[in-house]
C-alpha positions, 0 to 999 in steps of 0.5 A, a space after each residue: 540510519 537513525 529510527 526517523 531517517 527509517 519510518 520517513 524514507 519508508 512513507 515516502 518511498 510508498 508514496 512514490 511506489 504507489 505514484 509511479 505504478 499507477 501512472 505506468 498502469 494507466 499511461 504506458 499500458 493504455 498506450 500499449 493497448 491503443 498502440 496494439 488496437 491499432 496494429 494488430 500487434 499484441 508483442 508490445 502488450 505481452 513486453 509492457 505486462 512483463 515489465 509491469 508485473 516485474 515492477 509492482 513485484 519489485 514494488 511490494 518487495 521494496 515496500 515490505 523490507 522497508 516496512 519491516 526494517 523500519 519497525 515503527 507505529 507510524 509507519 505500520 499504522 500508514 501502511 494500514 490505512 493507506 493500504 487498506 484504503 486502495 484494497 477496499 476503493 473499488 468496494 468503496 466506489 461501486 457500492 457507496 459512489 455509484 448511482 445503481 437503478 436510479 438510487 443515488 450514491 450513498 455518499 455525497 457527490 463530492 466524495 463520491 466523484 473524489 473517490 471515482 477520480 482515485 480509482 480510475 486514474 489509479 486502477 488499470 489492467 495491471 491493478 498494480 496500486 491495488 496489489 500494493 495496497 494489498 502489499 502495504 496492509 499485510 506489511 503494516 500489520 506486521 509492522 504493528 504486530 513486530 512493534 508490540 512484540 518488541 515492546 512486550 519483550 522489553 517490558 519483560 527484560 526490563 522487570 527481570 533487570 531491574 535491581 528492585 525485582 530481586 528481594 535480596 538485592 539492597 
């Protein structure tokens, strides 16, 4: 697989991570929880939790591998910053989007309703689109960290093979 095919099948496979736990987060663990409400059984709950946690582990296991295998600055660099983004979103939204003692929100209202729509349809009890977040931003900076090793490395082989390096070479 070429170092292309790699770096997008890594973006887009984070995309849908993040899509998919988020929508499990707040779809199927809110019906559970009403379901539970509503019967007085908390099995299903236990059995969503389960599944839950097993899919946002699986997750970040998924998203690190092919962060790694990718070893691209693009990738690392997306990582980053999207990771870092739902890693600081509740930060973000209950201290620059909220209204607190009648003190408006720091940010204006548009940006600050965009980002309360992101973080309550992202965020449930599971808090899997956070973790991954989380997951991303350590795996991107890894990424970046491989990346300029890599680069560190080559430079060096690169004076050390080159005919000119050696004075007694014609």
């Amino acid at each position: 697989m070429s170092r292309t095919s790699k770096t997008l099948v890594a973006l887009a496979t984070a995309a849908i991570v993040l899509v998919l736990v988020a929508w499990f987060d707040n779809t199927l663990m809110s019906e559970a929880r009403r379901h539970a409400a509503a019967t007085f059984d908390v099995s299903g709950v236990g059995a969503m939790t389960a599944l839950g946690s097993l899919l946002v582990a699986g997750s970040i296991l998924l998203v690190g591998t092919l962060a790694w295998r990718a070893a691209s600055v693009v990738v690392g660099l997306a990582y980053v910053l999207v990771g870092g983004f739902f890693v600081a979103l509740p930060w973000l939204v209950w201290n620059l989007a909220t209204t607190k003692n009648d003190v408006p929100p720091v940010l204006p209202e548009a940006l600050a309703s965009a980002l309360g729509t992101i973080y309550f349809s992202t965020t449930g009890s599971l808090n899997g689109a956070g973790t991954i977040g989380a997951a991303m931003l350590i795996a991107g900076v890894a990424t970046l960290a491989r990346w300029w090793w890599g680069r560190a490395a080559a430079a060096s082989r690169v004076e050390i093979i080159a005919p000119t390096a050696d004075p007694t070479l014609p």
